[in-house]
Every structure is written in structure tokens, then in C-alpha cells.
N, C-alpha and C positions, 0 to 999 in steps of 0.2 A: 722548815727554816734552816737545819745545818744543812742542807744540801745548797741553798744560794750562799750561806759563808763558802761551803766550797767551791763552787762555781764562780765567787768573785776572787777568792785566794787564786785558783787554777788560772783564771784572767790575767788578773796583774802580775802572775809572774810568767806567763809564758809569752803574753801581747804585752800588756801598760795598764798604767794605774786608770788613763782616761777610757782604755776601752770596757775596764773592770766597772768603771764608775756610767758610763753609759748604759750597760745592759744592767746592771741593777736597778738604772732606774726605769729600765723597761718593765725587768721585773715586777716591782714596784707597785706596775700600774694593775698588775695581774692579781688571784685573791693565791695569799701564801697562808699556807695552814700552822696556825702558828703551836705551839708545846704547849697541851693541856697539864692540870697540874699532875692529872694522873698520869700523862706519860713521863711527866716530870720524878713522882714516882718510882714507876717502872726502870726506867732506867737509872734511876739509885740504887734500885734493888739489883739491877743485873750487874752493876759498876760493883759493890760489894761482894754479890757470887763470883764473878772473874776476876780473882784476886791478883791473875799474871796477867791480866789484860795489857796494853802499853798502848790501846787508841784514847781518843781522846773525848769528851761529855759528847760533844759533836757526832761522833762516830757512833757511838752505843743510841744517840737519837738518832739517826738514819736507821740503825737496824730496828730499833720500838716501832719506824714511822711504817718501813716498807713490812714487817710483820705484820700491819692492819691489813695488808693489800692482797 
């Protein structure tokens, strides 16, 4: 799931807000894997160990997601 917030943030500011809004909803139509509670979790647990961290919930879920892979 953070990975299409960033893919529609990266959209509307580099294209438009309509081109951000189009492919989400292509997206959409696709199956997005959405934040179990344990990754939910997990990534509280790593946001509290990296105390100097400066990304954001979003960011630390990209890394929980692509570690399964």
C-alpha cells in the first residue's frame, strides 16, 4: 500500500493531479496487498529502534513489505 501513496504523490507532482487520479484508479482495479496487523507491528517496533530515523510510517512499511520478498 505505501508504495501507490508514493507512486500517486510522485504522479501529481511531476505530471497532474488527473494523471495521479487516473492510474490509481487503474491501480485499484489490481489486488494491492494491504498492511497486516503484524506488519503493522513490526514496523512500530523498527520506528522505536531507529531512533534517528527521519522517513516516514510509509517508508519503514516499504522496507517490512520488500523484506518478505
Amino acid at each position: 500500500m505505501p508504495i501507490v501513496f508514493e507512486v500517486y504523490k510522485l504522479l501529481a507532482q511531476r505530471e497532474s493531479s488527473a494523471v495521479a487520479q487516473a492510474v490509481l484508479q487503474q491501480m485499484m482495479k489490481t489486488t494491492v496487498i494491504p498492511i497486516t496487523l503484524a506488519d503493522f507491528k513490526a514496523i512500530s517496533q523498527m520506528m522505536g529502534q531507529l531512533t534517528d530515523w527521519k522517513g516516514s510510517l510509509e517508508d519503514t512499511a516499504v522496507l517490512i513489505n520488500c523484506s518478505t520478498f
